[in-house]
C-alpha positions in Angstrom: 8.4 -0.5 14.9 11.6 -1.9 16.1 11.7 -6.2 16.1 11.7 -7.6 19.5 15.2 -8.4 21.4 16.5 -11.8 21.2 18.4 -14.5 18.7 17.0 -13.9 15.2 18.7 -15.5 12.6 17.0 -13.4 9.9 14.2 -11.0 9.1 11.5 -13.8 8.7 12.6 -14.7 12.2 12.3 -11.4 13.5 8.2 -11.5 11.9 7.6 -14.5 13.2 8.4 -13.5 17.2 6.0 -10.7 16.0 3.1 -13.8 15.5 3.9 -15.7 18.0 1.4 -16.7 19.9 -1.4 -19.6 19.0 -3.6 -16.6 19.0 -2.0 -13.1 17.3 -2.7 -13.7 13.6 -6.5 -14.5 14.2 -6.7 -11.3 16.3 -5.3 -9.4 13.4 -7.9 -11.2 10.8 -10.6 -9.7 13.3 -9.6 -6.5 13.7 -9.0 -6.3 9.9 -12.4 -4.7 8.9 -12.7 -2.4 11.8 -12.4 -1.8 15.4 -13.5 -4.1 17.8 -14.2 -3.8 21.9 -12.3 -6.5 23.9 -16.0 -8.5 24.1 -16.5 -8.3 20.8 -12.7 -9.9 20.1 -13.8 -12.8 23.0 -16.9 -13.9 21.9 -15.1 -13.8 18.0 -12.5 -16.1 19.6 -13.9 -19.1 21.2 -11.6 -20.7 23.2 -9.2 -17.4 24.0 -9.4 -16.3 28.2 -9.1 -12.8 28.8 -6.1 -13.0 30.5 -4.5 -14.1 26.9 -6.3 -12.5 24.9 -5.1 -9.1 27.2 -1.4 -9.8 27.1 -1.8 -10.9 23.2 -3.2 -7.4 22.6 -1.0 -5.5 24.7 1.8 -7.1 22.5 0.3 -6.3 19.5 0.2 -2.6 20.7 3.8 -2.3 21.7 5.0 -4.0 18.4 2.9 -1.1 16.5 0.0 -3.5 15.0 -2.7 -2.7 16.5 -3.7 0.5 18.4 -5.8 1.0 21.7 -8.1 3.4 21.7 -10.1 4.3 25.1 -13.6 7.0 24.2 -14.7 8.8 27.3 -18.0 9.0 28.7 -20.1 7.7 31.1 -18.6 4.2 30.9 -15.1 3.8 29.3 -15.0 2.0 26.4 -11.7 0.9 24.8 -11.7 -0.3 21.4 -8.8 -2.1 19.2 -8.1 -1.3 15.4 -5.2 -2.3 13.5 -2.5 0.2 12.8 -1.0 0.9 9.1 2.0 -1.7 10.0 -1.0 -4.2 10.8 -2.7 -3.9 7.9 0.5 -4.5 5.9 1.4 -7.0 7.5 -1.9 -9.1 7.1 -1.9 -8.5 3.9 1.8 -9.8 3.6 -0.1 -13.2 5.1 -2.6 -13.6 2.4 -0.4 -15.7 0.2 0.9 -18.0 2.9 -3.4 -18.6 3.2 -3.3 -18.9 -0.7 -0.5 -21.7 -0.3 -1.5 -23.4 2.4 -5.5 -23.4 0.9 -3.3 -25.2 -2.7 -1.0 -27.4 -0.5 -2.3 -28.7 2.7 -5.1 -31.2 3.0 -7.5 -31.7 5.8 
C-alpha cells in the first residue's frame, strides 16, 4: 500500500487522507466481522447514497483496505471484506474510540 499523492506533512497525515471521508471508518467497523454485499453495507449505513458509498469503497480498494470480491453464478454477487492492512488499521483506531469514550462528552 503506497499513501496517496499530495502535501502530507507527516505519516499521521498520510493515514488520515486514507479516512477521509465522513463515511470510510464506519465502512471499515462493518466489514470488520466479515464480508458484506453492497446492500448489506447500505441498509447498515443509514443516510450513505450508493453513489458514495461506491466511490468510498472503490477507494478503500485501491488503498489496499478492503477487497472486492465478485462469486459467479446465476446472478453476480460481489462482496466486500477487509484486507490484512484493514484490519490493522482498525485496530490501530480502537484507542482513539477508548479516548474519545474517556474525554468527550455528549
Amino acid at each position: 500500500m503506497r499513501a496517496r499523492p499530495g502535501d502530507q506533512h507527516c505519516a499521521l497525515d498520510a493515514v488520515l487522507g486514507l479516512l477521509s471521508g465522513k463515511w470510510k471508518v464506519l465502512l471499515l467497523w462493518e466489514l470488520h466481522d466479515r464480508p458484506r454485499r453492497f446492500g448489506e453495507l447500505r441498509r447498515s449505513l443509514d443516510g450513505i447514497s450508493e453513489k458514495v458509498l461506491s466511490a468510498h469503497l472503490r477507494e478503500l480498494e485501491n488503498d489496499g483496505l478492503c477487497l472486492r470480491m465478485e462469486q459467479a453464478g446465476a446472478v453476480l454477487h460481489v462482496e466486500y471484506s477487509l484486507t490484512g492492512a484493514g484490519s490493522e488499521l482498525l485496530g490501530a483506531l480502537v484507542p482513539l474510540t477508548e479516548w474519545s469514550l474517556t474525554h468527550l462528552r455528549d
